[in-house]
Each structure stands twice: as C-alpha cells, then as structure tokens.
PyMOL Python script that loads the backbone (N, CA, C, O; Angstrom):
from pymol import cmd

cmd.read_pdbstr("""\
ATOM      1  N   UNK A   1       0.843  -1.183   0.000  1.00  0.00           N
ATOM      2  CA  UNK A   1       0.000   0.000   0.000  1.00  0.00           C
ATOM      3  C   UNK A   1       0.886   1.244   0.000  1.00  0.00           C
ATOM      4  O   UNK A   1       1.810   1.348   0.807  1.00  0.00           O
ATOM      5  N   UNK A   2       0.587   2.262  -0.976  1.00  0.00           N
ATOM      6  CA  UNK A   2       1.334   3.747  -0.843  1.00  0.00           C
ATOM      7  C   UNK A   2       1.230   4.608   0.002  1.00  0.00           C
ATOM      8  O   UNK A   2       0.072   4.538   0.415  1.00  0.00           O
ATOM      9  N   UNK A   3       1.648   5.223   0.402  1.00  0.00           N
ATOM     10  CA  UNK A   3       1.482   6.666   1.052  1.00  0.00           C
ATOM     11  C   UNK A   3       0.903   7.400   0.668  1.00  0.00           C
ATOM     12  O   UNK A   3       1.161   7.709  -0.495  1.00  0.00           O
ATOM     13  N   UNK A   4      -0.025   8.012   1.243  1.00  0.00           N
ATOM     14  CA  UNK A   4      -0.989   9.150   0.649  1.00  0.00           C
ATOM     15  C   UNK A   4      -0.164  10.422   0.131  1.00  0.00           C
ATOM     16  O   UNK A   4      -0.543  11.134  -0.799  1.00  0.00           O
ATOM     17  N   UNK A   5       0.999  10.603   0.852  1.00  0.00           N
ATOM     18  CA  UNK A   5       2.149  11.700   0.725  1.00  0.00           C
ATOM     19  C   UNK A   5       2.781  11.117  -0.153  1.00  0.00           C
ATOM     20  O   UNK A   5       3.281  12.034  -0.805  1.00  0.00           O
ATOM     21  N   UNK A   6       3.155   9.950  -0.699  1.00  0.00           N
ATOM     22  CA  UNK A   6       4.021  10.057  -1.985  1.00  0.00           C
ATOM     23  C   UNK A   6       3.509   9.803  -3.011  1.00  0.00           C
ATOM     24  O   UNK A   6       4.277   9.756  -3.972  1.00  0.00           O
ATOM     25  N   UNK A   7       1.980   9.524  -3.279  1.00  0.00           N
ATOM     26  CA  UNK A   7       0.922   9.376  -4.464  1.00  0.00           C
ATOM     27  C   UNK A   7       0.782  11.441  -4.565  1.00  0.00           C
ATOM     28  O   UNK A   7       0.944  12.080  -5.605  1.00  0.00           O
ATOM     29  N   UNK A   8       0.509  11.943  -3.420  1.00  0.00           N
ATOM     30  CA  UNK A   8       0.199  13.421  -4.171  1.00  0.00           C
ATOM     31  C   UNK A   8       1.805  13.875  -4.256  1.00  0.00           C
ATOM     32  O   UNK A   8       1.858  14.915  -4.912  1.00  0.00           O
ATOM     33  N   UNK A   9       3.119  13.455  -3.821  1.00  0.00           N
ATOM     34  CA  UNK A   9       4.282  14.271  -4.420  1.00  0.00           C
ATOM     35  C   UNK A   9       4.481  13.429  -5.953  1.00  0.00           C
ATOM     36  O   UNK A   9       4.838  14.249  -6.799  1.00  0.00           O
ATOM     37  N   UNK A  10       4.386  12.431  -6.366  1.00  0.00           N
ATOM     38  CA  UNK A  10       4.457  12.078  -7.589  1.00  0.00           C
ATOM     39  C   UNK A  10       3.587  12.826  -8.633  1.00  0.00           C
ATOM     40  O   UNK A  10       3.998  13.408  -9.636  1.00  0.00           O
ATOM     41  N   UNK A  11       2.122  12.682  -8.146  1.00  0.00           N
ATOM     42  CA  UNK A  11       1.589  13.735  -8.634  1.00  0.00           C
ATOM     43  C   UNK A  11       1.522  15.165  -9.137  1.00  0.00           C
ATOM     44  O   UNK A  11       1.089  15.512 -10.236  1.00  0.00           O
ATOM     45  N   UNK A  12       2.040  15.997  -8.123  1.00  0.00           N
ATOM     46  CA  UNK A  12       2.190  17.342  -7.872  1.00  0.00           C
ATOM     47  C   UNK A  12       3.789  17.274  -9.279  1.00  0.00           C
ATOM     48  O   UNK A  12       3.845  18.051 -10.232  1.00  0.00           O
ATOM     49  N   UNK A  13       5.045  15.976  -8.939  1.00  0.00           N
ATOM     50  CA  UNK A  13       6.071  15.713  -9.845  1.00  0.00           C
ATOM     51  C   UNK A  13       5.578  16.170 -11.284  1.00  0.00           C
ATOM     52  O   UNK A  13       6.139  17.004 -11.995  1.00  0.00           O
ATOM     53  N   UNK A  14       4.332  15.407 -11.597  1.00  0.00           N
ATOM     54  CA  UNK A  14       3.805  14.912 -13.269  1.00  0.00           C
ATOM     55  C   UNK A  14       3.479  16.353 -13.626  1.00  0.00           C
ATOM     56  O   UNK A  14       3.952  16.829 -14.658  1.00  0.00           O
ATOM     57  N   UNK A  15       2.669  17.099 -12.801  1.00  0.00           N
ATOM     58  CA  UNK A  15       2.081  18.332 -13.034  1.00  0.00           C
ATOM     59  C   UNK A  15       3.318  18.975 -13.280  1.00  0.00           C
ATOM     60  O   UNK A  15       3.847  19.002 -14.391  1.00  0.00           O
ATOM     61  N   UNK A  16       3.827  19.538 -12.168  1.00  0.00           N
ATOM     62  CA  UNK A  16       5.041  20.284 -12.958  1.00  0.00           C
ATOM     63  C   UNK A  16       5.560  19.988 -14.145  1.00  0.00           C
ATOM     64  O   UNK A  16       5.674  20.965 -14.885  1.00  0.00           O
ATOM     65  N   UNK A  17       6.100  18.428 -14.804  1.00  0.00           N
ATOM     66  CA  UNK A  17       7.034  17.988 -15.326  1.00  0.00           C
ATOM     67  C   UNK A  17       6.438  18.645 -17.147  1.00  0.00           C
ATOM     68  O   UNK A  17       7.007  19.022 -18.172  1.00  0.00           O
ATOM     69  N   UNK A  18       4.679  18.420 -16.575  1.00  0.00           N
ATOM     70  CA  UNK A  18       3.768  18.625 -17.963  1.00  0.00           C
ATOM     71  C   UNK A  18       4.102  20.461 -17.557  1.00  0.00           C
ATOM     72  O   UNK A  18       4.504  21.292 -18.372  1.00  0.00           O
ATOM     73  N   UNK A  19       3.983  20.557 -16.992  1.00  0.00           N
ATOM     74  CA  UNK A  19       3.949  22.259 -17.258  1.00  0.00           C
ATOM     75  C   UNK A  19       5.445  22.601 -17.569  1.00  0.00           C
ATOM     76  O   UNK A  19       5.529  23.195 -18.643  1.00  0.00           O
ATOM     77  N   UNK A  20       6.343  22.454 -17.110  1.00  0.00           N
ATOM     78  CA  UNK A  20       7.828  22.758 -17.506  1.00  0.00           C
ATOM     79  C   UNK A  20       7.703  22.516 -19.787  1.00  0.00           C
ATOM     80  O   UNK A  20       7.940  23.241 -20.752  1.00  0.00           O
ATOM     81  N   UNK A  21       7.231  21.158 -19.583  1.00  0.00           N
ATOM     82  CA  UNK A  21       6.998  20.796 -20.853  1.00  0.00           C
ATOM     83  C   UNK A  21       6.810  21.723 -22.236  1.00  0.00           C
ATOM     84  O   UNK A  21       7.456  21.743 -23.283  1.00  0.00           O
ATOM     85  N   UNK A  22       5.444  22.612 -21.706  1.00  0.00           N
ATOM     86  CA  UNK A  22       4.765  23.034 -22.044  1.00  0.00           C
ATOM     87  C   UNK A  22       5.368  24.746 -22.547  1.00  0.00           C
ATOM     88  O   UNK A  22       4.890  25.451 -23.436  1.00  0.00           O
ATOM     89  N   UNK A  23       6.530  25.053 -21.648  1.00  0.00           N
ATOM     90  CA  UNK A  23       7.117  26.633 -21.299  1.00  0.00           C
ATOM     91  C   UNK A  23       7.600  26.951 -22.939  1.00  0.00           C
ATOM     92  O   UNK A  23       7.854  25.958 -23.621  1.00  0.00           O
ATOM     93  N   UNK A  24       7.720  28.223 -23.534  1.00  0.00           N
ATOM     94  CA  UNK A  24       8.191  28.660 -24.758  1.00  0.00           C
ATOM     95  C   UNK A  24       9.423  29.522 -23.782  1.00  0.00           C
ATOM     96  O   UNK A  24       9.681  29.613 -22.582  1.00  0.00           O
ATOM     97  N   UNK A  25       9.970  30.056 -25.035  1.00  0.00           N
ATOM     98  CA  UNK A  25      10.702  30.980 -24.970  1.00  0.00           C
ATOM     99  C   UNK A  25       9.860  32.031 -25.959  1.00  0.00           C
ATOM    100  O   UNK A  25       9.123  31.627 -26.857  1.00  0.00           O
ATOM    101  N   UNK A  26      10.075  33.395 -25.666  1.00  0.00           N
ATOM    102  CA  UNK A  26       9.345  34.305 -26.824  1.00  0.00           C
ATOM    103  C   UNK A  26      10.554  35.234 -26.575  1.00  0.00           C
ATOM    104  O   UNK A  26      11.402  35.314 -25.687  1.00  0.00           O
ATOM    105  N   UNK A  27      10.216  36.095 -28.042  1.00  0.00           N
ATOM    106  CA  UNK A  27      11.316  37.288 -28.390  1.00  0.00           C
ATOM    107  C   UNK A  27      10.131  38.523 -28.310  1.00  0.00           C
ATOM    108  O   UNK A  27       9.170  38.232 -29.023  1.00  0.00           O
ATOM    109  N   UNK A  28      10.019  39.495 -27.789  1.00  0.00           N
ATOM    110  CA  UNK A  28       8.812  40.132 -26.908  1.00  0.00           C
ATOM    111  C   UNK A  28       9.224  41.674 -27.585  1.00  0.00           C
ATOM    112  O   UNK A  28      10.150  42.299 -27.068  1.00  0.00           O
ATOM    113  N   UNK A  29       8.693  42.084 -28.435  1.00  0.00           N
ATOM    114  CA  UNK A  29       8.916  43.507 -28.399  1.00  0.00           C
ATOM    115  C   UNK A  29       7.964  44.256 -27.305  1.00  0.00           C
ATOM    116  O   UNK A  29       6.946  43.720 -26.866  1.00  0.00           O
ATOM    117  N   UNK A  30       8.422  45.605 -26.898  1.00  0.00           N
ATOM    118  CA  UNK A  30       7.498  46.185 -26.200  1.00  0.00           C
ATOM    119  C   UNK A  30       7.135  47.846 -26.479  1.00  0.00           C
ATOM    120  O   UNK A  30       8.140  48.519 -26.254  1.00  0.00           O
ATOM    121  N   UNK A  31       6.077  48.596 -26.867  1.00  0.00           N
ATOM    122  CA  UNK A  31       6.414  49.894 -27.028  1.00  0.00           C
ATOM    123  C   UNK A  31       5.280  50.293 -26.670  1.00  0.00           C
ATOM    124  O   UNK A  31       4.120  49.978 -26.936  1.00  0.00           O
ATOM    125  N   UNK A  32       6.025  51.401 -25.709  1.00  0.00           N
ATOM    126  CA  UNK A  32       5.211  51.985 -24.613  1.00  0.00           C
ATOM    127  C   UNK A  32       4.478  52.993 -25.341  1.00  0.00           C
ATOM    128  O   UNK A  32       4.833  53.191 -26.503  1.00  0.00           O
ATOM    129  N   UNK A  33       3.618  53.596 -24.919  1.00  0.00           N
ATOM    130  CA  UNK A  33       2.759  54.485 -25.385  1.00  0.00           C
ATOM    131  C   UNK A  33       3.131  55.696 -25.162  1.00  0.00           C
ATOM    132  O   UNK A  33       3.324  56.351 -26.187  1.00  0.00           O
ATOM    133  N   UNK A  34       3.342  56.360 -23.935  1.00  0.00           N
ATOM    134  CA  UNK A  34       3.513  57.311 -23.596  1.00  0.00           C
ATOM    135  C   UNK A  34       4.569  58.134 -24.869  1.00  0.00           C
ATOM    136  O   UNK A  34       3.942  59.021 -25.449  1.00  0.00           O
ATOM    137  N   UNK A  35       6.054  57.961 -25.365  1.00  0.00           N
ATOM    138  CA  UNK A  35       6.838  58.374 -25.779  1.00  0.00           C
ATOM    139  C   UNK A  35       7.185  57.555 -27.068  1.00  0.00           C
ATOM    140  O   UNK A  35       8.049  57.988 -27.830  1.00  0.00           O
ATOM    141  N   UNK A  36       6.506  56.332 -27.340  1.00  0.00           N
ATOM    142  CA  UNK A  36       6.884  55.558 -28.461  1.00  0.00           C
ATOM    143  C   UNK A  36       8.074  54.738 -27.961  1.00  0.00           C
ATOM    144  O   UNK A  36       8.179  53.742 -28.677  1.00  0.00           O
ATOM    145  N   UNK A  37       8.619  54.758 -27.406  1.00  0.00           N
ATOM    146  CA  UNK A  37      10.335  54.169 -27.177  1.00  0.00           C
ATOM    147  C   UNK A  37       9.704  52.690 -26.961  1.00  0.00           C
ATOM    148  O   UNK A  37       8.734  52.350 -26.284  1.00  0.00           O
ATOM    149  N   UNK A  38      10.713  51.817 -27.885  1.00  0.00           N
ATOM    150  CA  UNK A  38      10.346  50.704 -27.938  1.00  0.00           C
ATOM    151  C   UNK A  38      11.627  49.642 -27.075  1.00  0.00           C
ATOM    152  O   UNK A  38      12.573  50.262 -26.589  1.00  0.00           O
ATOM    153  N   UNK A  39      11.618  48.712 -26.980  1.00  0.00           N
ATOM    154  CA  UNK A  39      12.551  47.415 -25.956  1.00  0.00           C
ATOM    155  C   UNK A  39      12.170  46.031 -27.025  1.00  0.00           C
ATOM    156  O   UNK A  39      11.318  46.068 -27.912  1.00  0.00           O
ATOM    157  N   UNK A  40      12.791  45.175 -26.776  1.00  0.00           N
ATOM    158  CA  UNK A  40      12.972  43.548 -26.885  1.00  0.00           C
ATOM    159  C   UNK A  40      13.383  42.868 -25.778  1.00  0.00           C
ATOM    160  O   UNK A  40      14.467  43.253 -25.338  1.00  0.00           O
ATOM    161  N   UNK A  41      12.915  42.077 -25.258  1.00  0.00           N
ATOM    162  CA  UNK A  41      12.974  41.346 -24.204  1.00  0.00           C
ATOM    163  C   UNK A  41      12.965  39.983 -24.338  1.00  0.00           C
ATOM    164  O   UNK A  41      12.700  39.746 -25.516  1.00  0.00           O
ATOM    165  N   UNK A  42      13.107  39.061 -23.778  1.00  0.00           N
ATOM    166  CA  UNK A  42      13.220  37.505 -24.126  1.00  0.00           C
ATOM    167  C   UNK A  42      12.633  37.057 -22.518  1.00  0.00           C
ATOM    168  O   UNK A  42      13.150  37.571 -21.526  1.00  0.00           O
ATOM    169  N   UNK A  43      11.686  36.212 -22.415  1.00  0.00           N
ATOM    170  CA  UNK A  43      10.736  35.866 -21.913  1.00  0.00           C
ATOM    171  C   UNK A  43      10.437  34.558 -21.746  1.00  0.00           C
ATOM    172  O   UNK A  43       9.600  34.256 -22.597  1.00  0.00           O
ATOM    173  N   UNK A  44      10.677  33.764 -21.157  1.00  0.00           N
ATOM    174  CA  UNK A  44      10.773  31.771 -20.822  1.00  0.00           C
ATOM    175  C   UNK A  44       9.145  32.109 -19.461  1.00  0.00           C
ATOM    176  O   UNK A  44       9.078  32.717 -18.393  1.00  0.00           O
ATOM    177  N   UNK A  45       7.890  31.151 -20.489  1.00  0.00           N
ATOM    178  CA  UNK A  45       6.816  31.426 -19.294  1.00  0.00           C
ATOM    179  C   UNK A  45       6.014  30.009 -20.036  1.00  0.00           C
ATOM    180  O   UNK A  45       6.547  29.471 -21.006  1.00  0.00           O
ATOM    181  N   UNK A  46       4.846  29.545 -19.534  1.00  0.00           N
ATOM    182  CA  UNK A  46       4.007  28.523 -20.332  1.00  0.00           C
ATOM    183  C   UNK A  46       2.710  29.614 -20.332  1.00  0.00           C
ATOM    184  O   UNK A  46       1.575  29.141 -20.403  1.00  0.00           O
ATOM    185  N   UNK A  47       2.860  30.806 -20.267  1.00  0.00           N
ATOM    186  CA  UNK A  47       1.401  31.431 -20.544  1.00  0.00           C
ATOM    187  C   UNK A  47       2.044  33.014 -20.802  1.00  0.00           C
ATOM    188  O   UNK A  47       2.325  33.709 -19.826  1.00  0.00           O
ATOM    189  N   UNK A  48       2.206  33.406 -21.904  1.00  0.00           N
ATOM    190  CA  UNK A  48       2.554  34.530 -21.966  1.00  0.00           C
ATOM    191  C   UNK A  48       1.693  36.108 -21.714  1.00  0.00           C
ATOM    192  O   UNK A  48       2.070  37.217 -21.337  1.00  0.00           O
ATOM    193  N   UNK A  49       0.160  35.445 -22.206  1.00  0.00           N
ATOM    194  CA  UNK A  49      -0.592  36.200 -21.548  1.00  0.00           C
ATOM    195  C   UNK A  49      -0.513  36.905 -20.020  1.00  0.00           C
ATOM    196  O   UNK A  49      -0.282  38.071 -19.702  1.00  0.00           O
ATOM    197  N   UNK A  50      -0.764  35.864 -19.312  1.00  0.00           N
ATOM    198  CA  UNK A  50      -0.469  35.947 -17.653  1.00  0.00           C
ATOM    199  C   UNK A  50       0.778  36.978 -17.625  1.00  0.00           C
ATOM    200  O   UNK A  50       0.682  38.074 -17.073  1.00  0.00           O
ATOM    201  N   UNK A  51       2.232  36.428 -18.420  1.00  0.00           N
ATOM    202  CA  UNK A  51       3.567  36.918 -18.118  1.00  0.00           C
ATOM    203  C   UNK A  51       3.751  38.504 -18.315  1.00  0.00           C
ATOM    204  O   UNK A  51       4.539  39.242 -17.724  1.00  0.00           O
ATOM    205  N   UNK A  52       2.661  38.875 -19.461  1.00  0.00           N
ATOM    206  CA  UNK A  52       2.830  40.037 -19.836  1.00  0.00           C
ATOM    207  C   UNK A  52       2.442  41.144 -19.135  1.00  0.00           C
ATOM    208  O   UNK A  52       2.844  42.308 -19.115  1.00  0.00           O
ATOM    209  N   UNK A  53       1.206  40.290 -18.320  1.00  0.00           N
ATOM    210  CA  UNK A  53       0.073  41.002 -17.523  1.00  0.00           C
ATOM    211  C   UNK A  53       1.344  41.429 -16.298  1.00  0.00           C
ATOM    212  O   UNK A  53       1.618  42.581 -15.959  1.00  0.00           O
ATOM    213  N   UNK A  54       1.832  40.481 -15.907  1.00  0.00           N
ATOM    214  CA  UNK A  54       2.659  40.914 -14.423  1.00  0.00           C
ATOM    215  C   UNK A  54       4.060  41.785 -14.949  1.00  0.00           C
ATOM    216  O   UNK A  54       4.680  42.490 -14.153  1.00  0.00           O
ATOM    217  N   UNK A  55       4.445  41.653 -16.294  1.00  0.00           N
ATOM    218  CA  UNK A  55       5.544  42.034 -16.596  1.00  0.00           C
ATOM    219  C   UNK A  55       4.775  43.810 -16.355  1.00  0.00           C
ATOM    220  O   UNK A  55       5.419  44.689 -15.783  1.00  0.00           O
ATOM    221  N   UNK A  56       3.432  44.035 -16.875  1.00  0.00           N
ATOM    222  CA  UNK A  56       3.232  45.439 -17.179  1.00  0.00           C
ATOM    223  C   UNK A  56       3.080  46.226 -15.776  1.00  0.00           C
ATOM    224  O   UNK A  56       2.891  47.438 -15.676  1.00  0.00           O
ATOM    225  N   UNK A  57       3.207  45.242 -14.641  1.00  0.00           N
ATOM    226  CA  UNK A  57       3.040  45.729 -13.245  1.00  0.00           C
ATOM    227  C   UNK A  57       4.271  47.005 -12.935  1.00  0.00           C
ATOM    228  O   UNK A  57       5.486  46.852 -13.056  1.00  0.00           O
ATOM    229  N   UNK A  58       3.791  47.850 -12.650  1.00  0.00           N
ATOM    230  CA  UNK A  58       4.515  49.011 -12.105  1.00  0.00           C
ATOM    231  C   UNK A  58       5.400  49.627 -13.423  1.00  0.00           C
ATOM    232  O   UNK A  58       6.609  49.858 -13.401  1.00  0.00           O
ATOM    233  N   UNK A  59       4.443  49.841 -14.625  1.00  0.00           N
ATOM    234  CA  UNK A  59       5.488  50.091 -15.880  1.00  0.00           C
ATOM    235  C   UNK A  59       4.603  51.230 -16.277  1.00  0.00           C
ATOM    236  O   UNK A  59       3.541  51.485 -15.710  1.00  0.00           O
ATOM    237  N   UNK A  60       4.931  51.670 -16.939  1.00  0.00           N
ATOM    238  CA  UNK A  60       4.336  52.726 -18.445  1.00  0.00           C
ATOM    239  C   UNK A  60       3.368  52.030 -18.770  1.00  0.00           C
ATOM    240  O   UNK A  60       3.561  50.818 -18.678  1.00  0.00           O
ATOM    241  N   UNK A  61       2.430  52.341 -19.105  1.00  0.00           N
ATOM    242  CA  UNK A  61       1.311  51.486 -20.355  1.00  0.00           C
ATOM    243  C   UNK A  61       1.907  51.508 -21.582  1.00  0.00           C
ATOM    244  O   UNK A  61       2.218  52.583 -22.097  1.00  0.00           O
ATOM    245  N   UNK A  62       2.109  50.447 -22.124  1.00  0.00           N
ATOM    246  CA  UNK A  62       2.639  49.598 -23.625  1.00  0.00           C
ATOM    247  C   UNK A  62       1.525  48.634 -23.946  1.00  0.00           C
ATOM    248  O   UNK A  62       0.641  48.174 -23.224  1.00  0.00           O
ATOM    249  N   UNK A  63       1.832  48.429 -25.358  1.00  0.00           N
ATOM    250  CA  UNK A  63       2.082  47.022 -25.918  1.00  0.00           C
ATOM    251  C   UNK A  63       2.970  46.157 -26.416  1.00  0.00           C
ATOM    252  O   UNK A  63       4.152  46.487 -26.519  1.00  0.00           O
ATOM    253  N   UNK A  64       2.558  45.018 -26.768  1.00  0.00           N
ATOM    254  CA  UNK A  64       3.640  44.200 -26.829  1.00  0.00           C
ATOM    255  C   UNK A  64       3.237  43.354 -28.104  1.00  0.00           C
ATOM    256  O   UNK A  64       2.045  43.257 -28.393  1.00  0.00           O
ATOM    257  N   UNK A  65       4.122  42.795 -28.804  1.00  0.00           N
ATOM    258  CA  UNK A  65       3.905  41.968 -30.009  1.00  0.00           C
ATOM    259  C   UNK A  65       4.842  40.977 -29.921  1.00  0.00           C
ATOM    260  O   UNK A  65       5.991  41.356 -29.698  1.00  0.00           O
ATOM    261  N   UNK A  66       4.612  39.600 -30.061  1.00  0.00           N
ATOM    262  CA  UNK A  66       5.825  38.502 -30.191  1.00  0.00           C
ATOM    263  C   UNK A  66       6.520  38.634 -31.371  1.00  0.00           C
ATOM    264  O   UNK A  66       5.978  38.552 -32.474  1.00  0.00           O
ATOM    265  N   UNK A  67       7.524  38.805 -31.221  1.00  0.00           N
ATOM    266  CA  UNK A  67       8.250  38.575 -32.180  1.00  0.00           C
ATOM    267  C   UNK A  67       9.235  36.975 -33.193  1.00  0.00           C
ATOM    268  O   UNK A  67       9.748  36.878 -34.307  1.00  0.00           O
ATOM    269  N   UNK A  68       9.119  36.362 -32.433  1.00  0.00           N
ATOM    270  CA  UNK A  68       9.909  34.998 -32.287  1.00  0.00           C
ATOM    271  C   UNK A  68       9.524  34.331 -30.883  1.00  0.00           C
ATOM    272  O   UNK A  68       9.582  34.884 -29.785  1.00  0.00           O
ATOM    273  N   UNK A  69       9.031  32.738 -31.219  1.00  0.00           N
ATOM    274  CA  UNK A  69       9.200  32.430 -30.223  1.00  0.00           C
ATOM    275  C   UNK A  69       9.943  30.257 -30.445  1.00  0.00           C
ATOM    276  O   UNK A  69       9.966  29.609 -31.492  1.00  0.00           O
ATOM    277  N   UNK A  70      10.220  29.973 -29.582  1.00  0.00           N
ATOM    278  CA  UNK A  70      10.630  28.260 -29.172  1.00  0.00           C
ATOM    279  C   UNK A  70      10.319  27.800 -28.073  1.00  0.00           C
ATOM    280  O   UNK A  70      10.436  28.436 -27.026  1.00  0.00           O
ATOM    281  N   UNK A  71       9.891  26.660 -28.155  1.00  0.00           N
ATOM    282  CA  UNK A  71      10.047  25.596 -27.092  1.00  0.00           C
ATOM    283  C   UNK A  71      11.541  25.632 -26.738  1.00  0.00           C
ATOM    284  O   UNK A  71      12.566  25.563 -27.416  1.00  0.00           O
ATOM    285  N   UNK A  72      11.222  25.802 -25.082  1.00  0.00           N
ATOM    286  CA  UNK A  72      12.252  26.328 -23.733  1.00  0.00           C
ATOM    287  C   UNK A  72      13.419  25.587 -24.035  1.00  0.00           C
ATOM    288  O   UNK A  72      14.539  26.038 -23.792  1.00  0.00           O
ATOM    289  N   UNK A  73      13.188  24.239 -24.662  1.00  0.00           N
ATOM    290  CA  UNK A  73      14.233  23.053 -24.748  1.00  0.00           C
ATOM    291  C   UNK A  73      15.409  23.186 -26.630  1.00  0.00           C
ATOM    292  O   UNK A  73      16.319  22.472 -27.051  1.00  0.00           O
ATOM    293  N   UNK A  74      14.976  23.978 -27.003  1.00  0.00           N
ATOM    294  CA  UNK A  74      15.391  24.236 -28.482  1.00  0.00           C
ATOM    295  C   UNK A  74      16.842  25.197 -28.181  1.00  0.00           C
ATOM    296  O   UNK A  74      17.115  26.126 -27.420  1.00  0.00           O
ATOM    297  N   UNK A  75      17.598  24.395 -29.252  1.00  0.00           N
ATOM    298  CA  UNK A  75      19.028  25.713 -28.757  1.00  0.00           C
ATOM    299  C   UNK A  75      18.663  26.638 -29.776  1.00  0.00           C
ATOM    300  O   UNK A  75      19.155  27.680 -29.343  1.00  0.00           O
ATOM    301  N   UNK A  76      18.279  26.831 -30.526  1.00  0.00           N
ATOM    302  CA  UNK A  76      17.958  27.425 -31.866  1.00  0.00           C
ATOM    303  C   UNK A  76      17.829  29.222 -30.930  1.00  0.00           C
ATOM    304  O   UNK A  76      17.074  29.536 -30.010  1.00  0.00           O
ATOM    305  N   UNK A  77      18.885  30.064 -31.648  1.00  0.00           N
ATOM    306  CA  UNK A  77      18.276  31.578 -31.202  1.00  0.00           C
ATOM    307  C   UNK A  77      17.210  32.139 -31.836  1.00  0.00           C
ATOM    308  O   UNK A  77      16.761  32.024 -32.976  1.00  0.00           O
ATOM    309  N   UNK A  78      16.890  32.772 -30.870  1.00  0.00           N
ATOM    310  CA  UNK A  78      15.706  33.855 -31.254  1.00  0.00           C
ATOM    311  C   UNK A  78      16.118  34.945 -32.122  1.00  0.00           C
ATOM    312  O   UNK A  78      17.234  35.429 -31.930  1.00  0.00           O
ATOM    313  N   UNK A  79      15.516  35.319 -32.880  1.00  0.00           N
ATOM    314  CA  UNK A  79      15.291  36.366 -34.087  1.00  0.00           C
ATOM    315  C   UNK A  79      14.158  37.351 -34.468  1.00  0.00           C
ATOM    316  O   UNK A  79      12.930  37.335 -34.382  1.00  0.00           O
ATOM    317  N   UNK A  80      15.057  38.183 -34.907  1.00  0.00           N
ATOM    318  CA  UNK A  80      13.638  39.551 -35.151  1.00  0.00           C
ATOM    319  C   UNK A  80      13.313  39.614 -36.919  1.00  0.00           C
ATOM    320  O   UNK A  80      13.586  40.423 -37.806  1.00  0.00           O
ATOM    321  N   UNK A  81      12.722  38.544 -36.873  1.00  0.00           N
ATOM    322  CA  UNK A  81      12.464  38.437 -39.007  1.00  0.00           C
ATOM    323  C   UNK A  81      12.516  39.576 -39.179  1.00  0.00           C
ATOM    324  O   UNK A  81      13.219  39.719 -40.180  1.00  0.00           O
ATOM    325  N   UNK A  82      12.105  40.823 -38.709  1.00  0.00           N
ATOM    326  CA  UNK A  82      11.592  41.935 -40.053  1.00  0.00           C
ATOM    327  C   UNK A  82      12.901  42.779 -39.896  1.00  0.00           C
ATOM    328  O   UNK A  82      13.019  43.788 -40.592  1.00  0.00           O
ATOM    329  N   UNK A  83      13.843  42.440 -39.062  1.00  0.00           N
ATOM    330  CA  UNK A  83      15.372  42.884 -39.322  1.00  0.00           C
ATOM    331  C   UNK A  83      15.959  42.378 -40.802  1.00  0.00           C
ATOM    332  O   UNK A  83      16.379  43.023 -41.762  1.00  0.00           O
ATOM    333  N   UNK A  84      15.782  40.716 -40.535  1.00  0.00           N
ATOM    334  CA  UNK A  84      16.758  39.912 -41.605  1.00  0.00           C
ATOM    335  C   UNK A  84      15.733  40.238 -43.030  1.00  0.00           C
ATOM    336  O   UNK A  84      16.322  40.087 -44.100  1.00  0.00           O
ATOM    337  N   UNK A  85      14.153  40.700 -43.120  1.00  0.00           N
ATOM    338  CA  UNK A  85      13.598  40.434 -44.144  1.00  0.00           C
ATOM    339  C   UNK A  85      13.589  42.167 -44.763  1.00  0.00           C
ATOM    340  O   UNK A  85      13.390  42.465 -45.941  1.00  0.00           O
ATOM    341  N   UNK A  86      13.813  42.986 -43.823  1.00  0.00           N
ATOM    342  CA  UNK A  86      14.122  44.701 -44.646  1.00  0.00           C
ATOM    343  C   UNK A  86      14.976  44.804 -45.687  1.00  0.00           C
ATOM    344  O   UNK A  86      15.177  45.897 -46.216  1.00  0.00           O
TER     345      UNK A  86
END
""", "prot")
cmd.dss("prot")
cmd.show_as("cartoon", "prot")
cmd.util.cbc("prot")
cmd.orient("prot")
C-alpha cells in the first residue's frame, strides 16, 4: 500500500514535469505608449498572456507583439524576421 504523501508528491512531480513541458521561450517587443520608445525582451513562461500582464506591473502602459518564439528546450536563437527580411 502507498502513502498518501508520496501518491500526491508524484503527482504534484507529473504536473510540474507537464507544465515545464509546455514553457516557450518568446522574443517580446514592447512599445510603450507614452513616448513611443520601444525594448525587446526575451521571456521563458508557459502562458505569456499571464507573463505580460505581471511584466506590465509598475510600468508605463505599452504594448507588446511577439516577435519569435521556441520551445524552452530548443538551442535554436531567437530572431527579429523583419530585421533579416528589410
């Protein structure tokens, strides 16, 4: 018979293991409103929505557009196409 404590830490294991799984990397432009001045940022989250929401905590009001993104596990770099395609 198992342990009730090591059926929910295996558990709680799988959950993470699927969510780690799941994480991108994104190439994040950002340009604020106020002055236009724009940033790129690089960003490792499994919900970028959420990420953006807390990233905008205590900032300027912006938006943001992805620019590039990979699965967390890819060596492949991130890139800004409309650099290499001008």
């Amino acid at each position: 018979m198992m342990d009730l404590g090591i059926i929910l830490i295996k558990d709680r294991g799988q959950q993470m293991e699927s969510r780690i799984s799941k994480r991108k990397t994104y190439l994040v432009e950002i340009m604020y409103y106020e002055n236009h001045n724009t940033e790129v940022t690089t960003i490792t989250t499994d919900n970028i929505n959420w990420s953006m929401s807390e990233y905008q905590r205590n900032r300027k009001a912006f938006q943001w557009e992805i620019l590039d993104w990979k699965q967390e596990i890819d060596e492949r770099q991130l890139q800004d196409q409309r650099e290499i395609d001008a």
